[in-house]
Steps between C-alpha positions, in 0.01 A plus 500: 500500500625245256714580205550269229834518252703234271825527572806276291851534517793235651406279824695652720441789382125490567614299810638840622261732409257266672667471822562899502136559459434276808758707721298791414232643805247726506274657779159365579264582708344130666210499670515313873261238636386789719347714204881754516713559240887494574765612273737218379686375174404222251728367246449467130356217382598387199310138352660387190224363244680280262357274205711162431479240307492163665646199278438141533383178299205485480379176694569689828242729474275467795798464700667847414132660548488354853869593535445876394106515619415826288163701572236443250343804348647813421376773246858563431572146438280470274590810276865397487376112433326655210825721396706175544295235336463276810263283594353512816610284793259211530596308847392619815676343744619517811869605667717225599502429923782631687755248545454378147814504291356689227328737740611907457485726793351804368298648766510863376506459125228514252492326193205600248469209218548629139468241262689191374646396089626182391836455484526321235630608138366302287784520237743303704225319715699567802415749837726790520563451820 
């Protein structure tokens, strides 16, 4: 059973309610390789989905896209690129090697593409990076 919620309030607050949702266990009843069931414990899993905003100039763009490798199609993405006024992500590239200095080591995190804007305001023809 998943249940989804927003939650806000201060870091470490949501730090701490975090971490006491993890120390919470429940019983479960897991099936063995031999077709039984046995009576054990599993702990709360709790998976954080967050939205960010990822700044940089603009002539580094493949390179950020390899650095953060995002999944390409989402319904969800889409709606909120809609909502936000994005455009959609246009590379498809691949992930850096391990080893490589700009390589990230994200084995168990998934990153669904939104969309992208220009920086740029065009009053002050500077980025606001």
């Amino acid at each position: 059973m998943h249940l989804f919620v927003i939650a806000r309030g201060i870091k470490g607050e949501l730090e701490r309610w975090q971490n006491d949702l993890l120390a919470k266990y429940f019983p479960y009843k897991a099936k063995t390789a031999s077709g039984g069931v046995v009576n054990t414990h599993i702990q709360l899993s709790v998976r954080p989905i967050q939205l960010f905003d990822i700044v940089y100039p603009k002539e580094v763009h493949k390179e950020v896209l390899r650095m953060v490798h995002p999944y390409e199609k989402n319904k969800l993405a889409g709606w909120l690129r809609r909502l936000m006024k994005l455009d959609p992500v246009k590379f498809k590239v691949d992930k850096f090697p391990p080893g490589h200095p700009m390589a990230i080591h994200a084995p168990y995190v998934g990153v669904i593409a939104i969309g992208t804007k220009d920086d740029r305001d065009e009053k002050v023809r500077v980025e606001m990076l």
